[in-house]
C-alpha positions in Angstrom: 292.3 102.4 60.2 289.0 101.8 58.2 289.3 102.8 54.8 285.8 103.3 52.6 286.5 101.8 49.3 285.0 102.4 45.7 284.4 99.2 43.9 287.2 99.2 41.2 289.6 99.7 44.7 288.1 96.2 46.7 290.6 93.2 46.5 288.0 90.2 46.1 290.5 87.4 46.0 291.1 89.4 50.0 287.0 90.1 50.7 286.4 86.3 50.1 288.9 84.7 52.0 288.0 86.9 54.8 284.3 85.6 54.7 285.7 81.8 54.4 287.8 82.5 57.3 285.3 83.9 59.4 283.1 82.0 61.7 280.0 83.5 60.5 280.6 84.2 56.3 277.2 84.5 54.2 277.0 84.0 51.2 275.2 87.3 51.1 278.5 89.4 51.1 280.1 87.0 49.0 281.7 89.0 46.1 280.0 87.3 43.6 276.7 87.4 44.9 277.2 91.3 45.5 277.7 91.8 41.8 274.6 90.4 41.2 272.2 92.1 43.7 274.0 95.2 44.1 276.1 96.2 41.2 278.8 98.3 42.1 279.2 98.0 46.1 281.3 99.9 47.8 282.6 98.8 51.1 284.8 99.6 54.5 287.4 97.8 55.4 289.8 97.8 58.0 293.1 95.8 59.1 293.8 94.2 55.8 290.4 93.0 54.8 290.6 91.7 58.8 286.8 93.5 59.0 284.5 93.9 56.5 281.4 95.7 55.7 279.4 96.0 52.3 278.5 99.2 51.3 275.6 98.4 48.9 274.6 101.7 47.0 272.3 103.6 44.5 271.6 107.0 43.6 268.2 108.8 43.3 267.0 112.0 42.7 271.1 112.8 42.9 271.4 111.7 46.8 273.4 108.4 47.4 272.0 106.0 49.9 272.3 102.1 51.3 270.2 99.8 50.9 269.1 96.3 51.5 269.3 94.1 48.3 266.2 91.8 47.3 267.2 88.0 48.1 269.9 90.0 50.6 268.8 89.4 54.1 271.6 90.4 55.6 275.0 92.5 55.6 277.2 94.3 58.1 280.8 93.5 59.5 282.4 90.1 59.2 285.7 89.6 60.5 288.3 86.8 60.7 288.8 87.2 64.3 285.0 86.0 65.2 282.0 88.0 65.8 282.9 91.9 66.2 282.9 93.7 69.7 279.7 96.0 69.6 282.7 99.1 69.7 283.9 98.0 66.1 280.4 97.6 64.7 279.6 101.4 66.0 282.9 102.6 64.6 281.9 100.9 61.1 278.5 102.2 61.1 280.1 105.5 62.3 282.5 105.6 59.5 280.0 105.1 56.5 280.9 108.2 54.4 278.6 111.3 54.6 277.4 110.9 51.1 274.9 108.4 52.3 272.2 110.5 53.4 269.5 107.6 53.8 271.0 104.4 55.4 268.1 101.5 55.5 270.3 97.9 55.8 270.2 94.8 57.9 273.5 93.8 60.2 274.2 90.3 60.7 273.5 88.1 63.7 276.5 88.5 65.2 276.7 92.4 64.6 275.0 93.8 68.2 274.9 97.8 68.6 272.7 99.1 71.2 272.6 103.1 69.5 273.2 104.5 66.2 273.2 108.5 67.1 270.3 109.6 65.6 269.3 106.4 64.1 267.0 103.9 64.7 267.0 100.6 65.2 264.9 97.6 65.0 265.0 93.9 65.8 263.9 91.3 63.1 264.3 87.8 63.1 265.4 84.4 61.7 265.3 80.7 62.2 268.4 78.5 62.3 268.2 74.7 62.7 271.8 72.9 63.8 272.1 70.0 61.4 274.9 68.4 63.1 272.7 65.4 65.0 271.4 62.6 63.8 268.2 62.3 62.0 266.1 60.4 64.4 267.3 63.2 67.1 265.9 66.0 64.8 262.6 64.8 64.1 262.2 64.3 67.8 261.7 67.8 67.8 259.7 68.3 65.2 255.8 69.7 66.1 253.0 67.4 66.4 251.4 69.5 64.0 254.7 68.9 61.1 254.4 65.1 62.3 250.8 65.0 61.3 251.3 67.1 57.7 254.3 64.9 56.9 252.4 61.8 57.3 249.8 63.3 55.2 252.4 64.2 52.8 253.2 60.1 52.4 249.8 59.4 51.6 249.3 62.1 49.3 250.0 60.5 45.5 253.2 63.2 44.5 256.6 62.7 43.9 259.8 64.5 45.0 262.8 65.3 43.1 265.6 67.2 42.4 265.9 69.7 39.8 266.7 72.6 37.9 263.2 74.1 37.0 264.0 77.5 38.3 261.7 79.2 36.2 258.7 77.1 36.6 259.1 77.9 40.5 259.5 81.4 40.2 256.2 81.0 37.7 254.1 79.1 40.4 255.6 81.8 43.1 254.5 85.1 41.0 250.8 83.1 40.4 250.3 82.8 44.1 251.8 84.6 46.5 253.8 86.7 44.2 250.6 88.4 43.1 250.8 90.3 46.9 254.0 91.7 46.5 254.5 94.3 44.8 258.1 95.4 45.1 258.6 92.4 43.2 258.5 92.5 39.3 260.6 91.2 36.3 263.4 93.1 37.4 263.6 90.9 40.7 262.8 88.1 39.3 265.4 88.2 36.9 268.4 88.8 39.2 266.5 85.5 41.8 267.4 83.9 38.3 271.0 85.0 38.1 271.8 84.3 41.3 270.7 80.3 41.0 272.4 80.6 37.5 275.7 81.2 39.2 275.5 79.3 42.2 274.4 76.4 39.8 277.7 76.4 38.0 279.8 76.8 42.0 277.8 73.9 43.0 276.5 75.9 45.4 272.5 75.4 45.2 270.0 72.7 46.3 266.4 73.1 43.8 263.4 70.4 45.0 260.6 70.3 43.8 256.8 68.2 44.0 255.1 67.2 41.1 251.4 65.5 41.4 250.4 62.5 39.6 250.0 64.4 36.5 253.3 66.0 36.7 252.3 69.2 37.4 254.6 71.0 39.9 252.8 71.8 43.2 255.9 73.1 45.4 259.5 73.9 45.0 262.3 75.7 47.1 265.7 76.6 46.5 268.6 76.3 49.4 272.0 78.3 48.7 275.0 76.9 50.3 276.1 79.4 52.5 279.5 78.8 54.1 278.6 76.9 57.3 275.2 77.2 56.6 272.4 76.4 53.8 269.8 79.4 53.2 266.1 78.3 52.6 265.9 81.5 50.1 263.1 81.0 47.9 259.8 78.6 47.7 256.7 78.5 45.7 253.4 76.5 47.2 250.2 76.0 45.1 247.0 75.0 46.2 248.0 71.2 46.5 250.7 71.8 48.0 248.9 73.3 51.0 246.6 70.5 51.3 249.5 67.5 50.4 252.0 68.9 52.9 254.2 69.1 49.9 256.7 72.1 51.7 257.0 70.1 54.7 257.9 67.0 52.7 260.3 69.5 50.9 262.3 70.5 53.7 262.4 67.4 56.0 263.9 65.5 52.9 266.2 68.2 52.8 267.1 67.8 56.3 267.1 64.2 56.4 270.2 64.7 53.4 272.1 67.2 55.5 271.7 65.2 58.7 274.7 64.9 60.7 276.6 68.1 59.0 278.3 70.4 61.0 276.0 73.3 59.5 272.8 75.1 60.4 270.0 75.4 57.8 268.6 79.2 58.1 264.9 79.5 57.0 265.6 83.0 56.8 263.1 84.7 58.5 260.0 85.6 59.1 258.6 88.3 60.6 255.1 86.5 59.7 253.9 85.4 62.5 252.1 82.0 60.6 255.7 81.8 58.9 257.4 82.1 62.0 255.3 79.4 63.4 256.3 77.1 60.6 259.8 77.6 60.8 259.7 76.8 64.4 257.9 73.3 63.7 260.9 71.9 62.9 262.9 72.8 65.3 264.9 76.0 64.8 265.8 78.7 66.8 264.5 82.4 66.9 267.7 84.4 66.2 267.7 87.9 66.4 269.0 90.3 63.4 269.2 94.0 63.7 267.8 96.5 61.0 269.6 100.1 60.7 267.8 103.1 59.8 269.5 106.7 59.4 268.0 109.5 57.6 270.1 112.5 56.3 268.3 113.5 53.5 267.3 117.8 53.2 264.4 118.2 55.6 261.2 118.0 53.0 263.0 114.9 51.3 263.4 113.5 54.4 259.3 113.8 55.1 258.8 112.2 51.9 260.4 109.7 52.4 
C-alpha cells in the first residue's frame, strides 16, 4: 500500500539505498539534496521504500502545494525494480494527498503516464550523451559546427582548469544571463551555493573553469555526479567566452575525462531551441520528460493563478 509520509516519518538510510539500487537514481531525489532545495519534503512510498516519490512542498496564502525546486529538474517515482509500469505512476500521482490543491512538478524520464484526470500534461526535454565509448568514437559525432568552435578554442590564448571558484561563476552568470531571469535572486543563488558546498565535501562535483591571458575568468560550469550519470547543472559564459569557444572547450575536456565510463552525461535540458541545438552538437539524445500540472485551488484562486 502507498503510504504518504511527513518528513520526520521518511527512513533516509531506506530512501537512498533505494535510489542507488535503482537503474535510474538522481541525484535530484537524493535525501540530501532534498534538504537543501526543498526543506521539509514529504513523500509516498510504497513496498518498503521499493517505490518512491518526493513530495516537495510549501504553503502560501494557507493552501499547500508541490512544486518544482530551482536546480531540481526532475522528481517522480523511482523504484528498485526498474522503470515503473505507467499503472504505478498513475496510482502515485493518484494518491498525492488532497491537501495539495496546486500540483506543478516534473516526473522523471522513465515515469510515462498518458492522463492525469483533470490535469494536464506537457512534454519537456533533455539531452543525454552515453559516455561509455571511446573518445575518438565520440568526437566522430560531434557537429561540424563544435569541430570548428573547438579548434577555435585551441587557438584562442586561455587556459583551462579545475577549481573551486563557485562564487566567481555564479558572479559572471548573474552579470550576464542572470540579469534575464528574474525568478532567480540571492535566495537561489544561495541554496546553487549549498548544494556545490555539500557535494564538494561527497566528492560528488566537477567545477571547470577558462581564464584569459590576464586571468580573468571567461567561462565556468559545474557537473554533479549523479548516480550513473553526471548533470551539466550550472554554467556561466562572458563575452569571450562566446567568441573563444571557451564552453565547448569546457565540456569536450570534460568528456574526453569521462570517456569510456559506463555513464551518460545529461546537459539537462533545454527547451531553448539555440540551447537545444548546442546540446545536440555533441552528440546527445533528445529524451523526453513529462511536466504535471493539477489545479485544485477555490475557483477565483485558481484564476489567479
Amino acid at each position: 500500500m502507498i503510504r504518504h509520509l511527513r518528513h520526520s516519518e521518511i527512513n533516509k538510510s531506506k530512501w537512498d539505498n533505494t535510489l542507488k539500487l535503482s537503474p535510474d537514481g538522481s541525484v535530484y531525489a537524493a535525501s540530501w539534496y532534498l534538504d537543501i532545495v526543498s526543506p521539509g519534503w514529504e513523500a509516498l512510498v510504497d513496498d518498503d521504500y521499493k517505490f518512491i516519490f518526493p513530495l516537495c512542498n510549501r504553503i502560501k496564502f494557507g493552501f499547500n502545494y508541490l512544486y518544482q525546486p530551482h536546480f531540481t529538474q526532475q522528481g517522480g517515482l523511482f523504484s528498485i525494480e526498474g522503470r515503473p509500469s505507467t499503472n504505478k505512476v498513475k496510482q502515485f500521482l493518484e494518491t498525492i494527498p488532497k491537501k495539495f490543491k496546486l500540483i506543478e512538478i516534473n516526473l522523471n524520464t522513465s515515469n510515462h503516464i498518458d492522463a492525469f484526470g483533470k490535469g494536464k500534461i506537457s512534454k519537456r526535454r533533455t539531452h543525454h550523451l552515453s559516455l561509455r565509448l571511446p573518445l575518438e568514437e565520440l568526437r566522430k559525432n560531434y557537429s561540424d559546427n563544435l569541430k570548428r568552435n573547438l579548434k577555435k578554442s585551441k587557438q584562442v590564448e586561455q587556459t583551462l582548469e579545475s577549481s573551486n571558484e563557485v562564487k566567481a561563476i555564479i558572479a559572471l552568470f548573474r552579470s550576464e544571463r542572470g540579469k534575464n531571469i528574474e525568478q532567480l535572486g540571492d535566495k537561489e543563488y544561495a541554496m546553487l551555493e549549498k548544494i556545490i558546498s555539500v557535494a564538494q565535501k561527497r566528492n560528488e562535483v566537477e567545477i571547470l573553469l577558462t581564464k584569459n591571458n590576464s586571468g580573468r575568468i571567461t567561462a565556468g560550469a559545474v557537473f554533479l555526479k549523479s548516480f550513473m550519470s553526471y548533470i551539466f547543472l550550472f554554467s556561466a559564459t562572458g563575452n569571450e567566452a562566446r567568441e573563444s569557444g571557451s564552453m565547448s572547450l569546457i565540456i569536450d575536456h570534460f568528456i574526453e575525462k569521462h570517456q569510456g565510463e559506463n555513464k551518460l552525461l545529461d546537459f539537462e535540458g533545454s527547451m531553448n531551441d539555440d540551447l537545444s541545438r548546442f546540446y545536440r552538437s555533441y552528440g546527445s539524445q533528445e529524451i523526453v520528460y513529462l511536466q504535471i500540472r493539477k489545479n485544485t485551488l477555490p475557483i477565483p484562486i485558481r484564476w489567479f493563478k
